[in-house]
N, C-alpha and C positions, 0 to 999 in steps of 0.2 A: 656855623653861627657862633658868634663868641661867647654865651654862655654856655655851649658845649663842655659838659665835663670830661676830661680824662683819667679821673683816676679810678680807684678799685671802691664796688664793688663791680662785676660784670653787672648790667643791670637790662632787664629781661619787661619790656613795658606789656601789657596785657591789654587788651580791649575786646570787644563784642557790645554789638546791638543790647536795644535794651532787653530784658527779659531772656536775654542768653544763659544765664547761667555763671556771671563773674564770681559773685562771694560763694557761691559753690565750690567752683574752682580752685579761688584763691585760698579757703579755708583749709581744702587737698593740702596744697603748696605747703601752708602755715603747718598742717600737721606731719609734715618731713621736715620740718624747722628752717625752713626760708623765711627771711625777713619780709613783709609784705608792707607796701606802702601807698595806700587808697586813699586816691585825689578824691573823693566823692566825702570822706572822711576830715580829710583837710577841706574843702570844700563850705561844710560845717563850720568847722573850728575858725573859720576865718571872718565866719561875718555873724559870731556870735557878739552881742553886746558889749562895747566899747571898742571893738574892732574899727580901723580907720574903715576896713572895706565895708560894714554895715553903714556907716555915716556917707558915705559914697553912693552909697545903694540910695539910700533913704532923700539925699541931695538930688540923685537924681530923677527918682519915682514919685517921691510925696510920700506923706506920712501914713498912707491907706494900707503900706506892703509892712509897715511897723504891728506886732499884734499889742493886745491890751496889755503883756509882760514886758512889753519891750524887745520882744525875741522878732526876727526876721519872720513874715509869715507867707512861707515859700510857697504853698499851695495858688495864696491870690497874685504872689509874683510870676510862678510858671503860668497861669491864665493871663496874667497881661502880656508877656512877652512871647505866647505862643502865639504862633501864626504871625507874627509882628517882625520884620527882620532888623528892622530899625531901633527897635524897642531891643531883642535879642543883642544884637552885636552890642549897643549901648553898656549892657550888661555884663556882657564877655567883655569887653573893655578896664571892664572895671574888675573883674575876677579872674581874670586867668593871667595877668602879669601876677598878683597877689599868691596867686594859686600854684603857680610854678618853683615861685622861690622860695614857700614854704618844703615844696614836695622836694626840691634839690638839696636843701638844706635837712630832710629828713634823710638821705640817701648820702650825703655826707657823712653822715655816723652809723651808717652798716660797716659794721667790719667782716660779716660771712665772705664766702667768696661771690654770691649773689644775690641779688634779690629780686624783687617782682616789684613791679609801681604800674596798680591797677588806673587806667585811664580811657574812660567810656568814649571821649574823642579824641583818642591820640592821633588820629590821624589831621583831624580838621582843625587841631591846634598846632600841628606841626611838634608836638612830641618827641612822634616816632625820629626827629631829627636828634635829640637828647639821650636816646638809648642805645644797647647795641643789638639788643633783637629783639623782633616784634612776632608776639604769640594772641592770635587771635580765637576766640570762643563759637566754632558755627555752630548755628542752631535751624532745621528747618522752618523757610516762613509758616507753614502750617500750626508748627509748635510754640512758634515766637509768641505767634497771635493767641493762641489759646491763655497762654503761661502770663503776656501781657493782661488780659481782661481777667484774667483771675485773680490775678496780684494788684490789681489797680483797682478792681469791681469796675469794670470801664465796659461800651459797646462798644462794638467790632470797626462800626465808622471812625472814633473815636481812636481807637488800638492802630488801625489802618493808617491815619493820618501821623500817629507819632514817628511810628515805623518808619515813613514816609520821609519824614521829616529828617532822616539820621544818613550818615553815608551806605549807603545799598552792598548789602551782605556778599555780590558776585568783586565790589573794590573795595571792599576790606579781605578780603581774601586773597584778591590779586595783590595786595602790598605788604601783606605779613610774611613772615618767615616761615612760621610754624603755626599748626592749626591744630584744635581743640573741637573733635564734633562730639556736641552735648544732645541728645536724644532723646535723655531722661534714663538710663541705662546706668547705675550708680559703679558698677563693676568695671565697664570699658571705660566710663569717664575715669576711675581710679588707676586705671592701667594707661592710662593716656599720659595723666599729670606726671607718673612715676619713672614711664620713658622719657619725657622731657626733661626732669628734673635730673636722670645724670645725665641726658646730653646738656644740660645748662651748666652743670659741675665740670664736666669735659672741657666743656668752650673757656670757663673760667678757669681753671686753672692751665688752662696751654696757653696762654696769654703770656 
């Protein structure tokens, strides 16, 4: 792809389902001083007020997804565009060119030898084409679901259908490099991120 970057840092893209366990994770990472860089974050920052990409949103929704502050009101946008593919893609349309080239351009100014650039569809964005390994978060569906309706206050048909909705935990597994099983076990997940993190030092400095 030609905006495929080459230069340093080694850069180490992260995903999992929702309710897997990312900022868990990634905060492990941050506390061994890896730079972390979370599109969900930029995601935010992007279609905050005066942002072109809110006026984009707003041009192409109607002013119903605007709240009474003026702030984006994600809540009544993720219910119009759920279930909607038409509506959805519309939307990814408009965010994820915006949304890349803020995340590359935050990855421009790591100087470590790596970093992590958390990305809930890296694969369905074609991402994973932008990074040099891919470390994904499994989580049993059993747990997903639970950890989803508690964090959400959501029913199970409801938790079910999101789930549903995302790339399925057996191809994201097949396409990552490196796997994270999160359990709920605060210890092995600890000893997990720590193995990786000097094989991610490894890989970056033999470069």
């Amino acid at each position: 792809m030609k905006d495929k970057i080459h230069y340093a840092p080694f850069k180490v893209g992260l995903t999992g389902g929702i309710a897997s366990g990312k900022t868990t994770v990634t905060d492990l990472f941050a506390e061994l001083g890896v730079p972390v860089i979370d599109t969900d974050v930029i995601a935010r920052e992007v279609v905050e007020p005066g942002k072109p990409a809110l006026a984009a949103i707003r041009q192409q929704f109607g002013d119903s997804i605007i709240s009474a502050g003026g702030q984006l009101d994600r809540n009544h946008l993720r219910e119009l565009v759920f279930g909607d593919h038409k509506k959805r893609q519309q939307l990814e349309e408009i965010l994820h060119p915006v949304i890349r080239k803020a995340t590359l351009q935050a990855v421009s100014q790591v100087s470590d030898p790596y970093c992590i650039v958390v990305v809930p569809l890296l694969f369905e964005t074609g991402f994973n084409e932008l990074v040099n390994r891919v470390v994904t978060i499994d989580v049993p569906p059993d747990v997903q679901l639970k950890r989803l309706m508690a964090r959400d206050n959501t029913d199970q048909t409801r938790a079910e259908k999101i789930i549903a909705s995302q790339l399925s935990r057996e191809a994201r597994n097949k396409r990552a490099d490196d796997h994270i099983l999160n359990e709920g076990h605060s210890d092995l997940l600890h000893e997990q991120v720590r193995t990786l993190h000097e094989k991610f030092m490894r890989l970056a400095t033999a470069r």
